[in-house]
N, C-alpha and C positions, 0 to 999 in steps of 0.2 A: 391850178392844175396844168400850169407851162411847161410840154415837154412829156403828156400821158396822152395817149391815146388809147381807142377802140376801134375795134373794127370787127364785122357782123357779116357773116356769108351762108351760105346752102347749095346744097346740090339736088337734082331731081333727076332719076331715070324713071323711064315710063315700063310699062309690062316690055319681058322682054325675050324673044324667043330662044330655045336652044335646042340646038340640032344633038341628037347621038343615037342615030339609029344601029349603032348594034346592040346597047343594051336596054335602053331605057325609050327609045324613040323620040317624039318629037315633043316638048314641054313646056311650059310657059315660067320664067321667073313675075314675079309681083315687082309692080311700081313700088318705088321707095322715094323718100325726102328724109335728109340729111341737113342739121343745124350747126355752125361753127361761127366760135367767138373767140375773139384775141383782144388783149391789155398789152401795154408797151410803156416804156419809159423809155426817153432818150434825151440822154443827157449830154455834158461836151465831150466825155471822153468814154461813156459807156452808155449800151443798150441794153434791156433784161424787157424780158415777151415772155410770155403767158399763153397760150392758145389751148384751146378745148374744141375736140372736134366729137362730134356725132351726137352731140348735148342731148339729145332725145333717147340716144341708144336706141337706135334703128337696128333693127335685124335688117341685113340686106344682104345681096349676092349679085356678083359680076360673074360675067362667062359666056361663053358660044358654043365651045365645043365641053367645055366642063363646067362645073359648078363650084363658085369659091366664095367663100364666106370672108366678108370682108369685117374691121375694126369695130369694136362695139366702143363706148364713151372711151376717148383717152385725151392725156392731156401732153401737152410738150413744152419745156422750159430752157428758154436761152439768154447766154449773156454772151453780149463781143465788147471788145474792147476795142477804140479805136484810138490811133498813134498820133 
């Protein structure tokens, strides 16, 4: 397995307020936790990564003054090449 790796992360926001009082007033977003995992190969002259973020498929939302619904599961694939 010389030259693969892993790697395992998260995110956590807590309940979270949001201000708009001219329509809606004053309102609370929900805590959320978010899972993310990544595979890699790195080799002498190329890299290729794998990453999958929100493995849970969290519903969640960021904002202060609006409300925005962030990324349900998705995945991202990369190769570089190095000279």
């Amino acid at each position: 397995m010389r030259n693969f790796g892993f790697g395992a992360g998260g995110n956590y926001g807590s309940e979270y307020k949001v201000i708009d009082n001219s329509v809606t007033g004053t309102f609370y977003l929900p805590s959320w936790v978010t899972v993310n995992a990544g595979v890699f190969y790195n080799g002498p002259h190329v890299r290729v990564n794998l990453n999958v973020n929100n493995i849970t498929n969290e519903k969640w939302y960021s904002g202060y003054w609006s409300v925005n619904p962030q990324k349900p599961v998705n995945f991202t694939f990369g190769v570089a090449y190095k000279f």
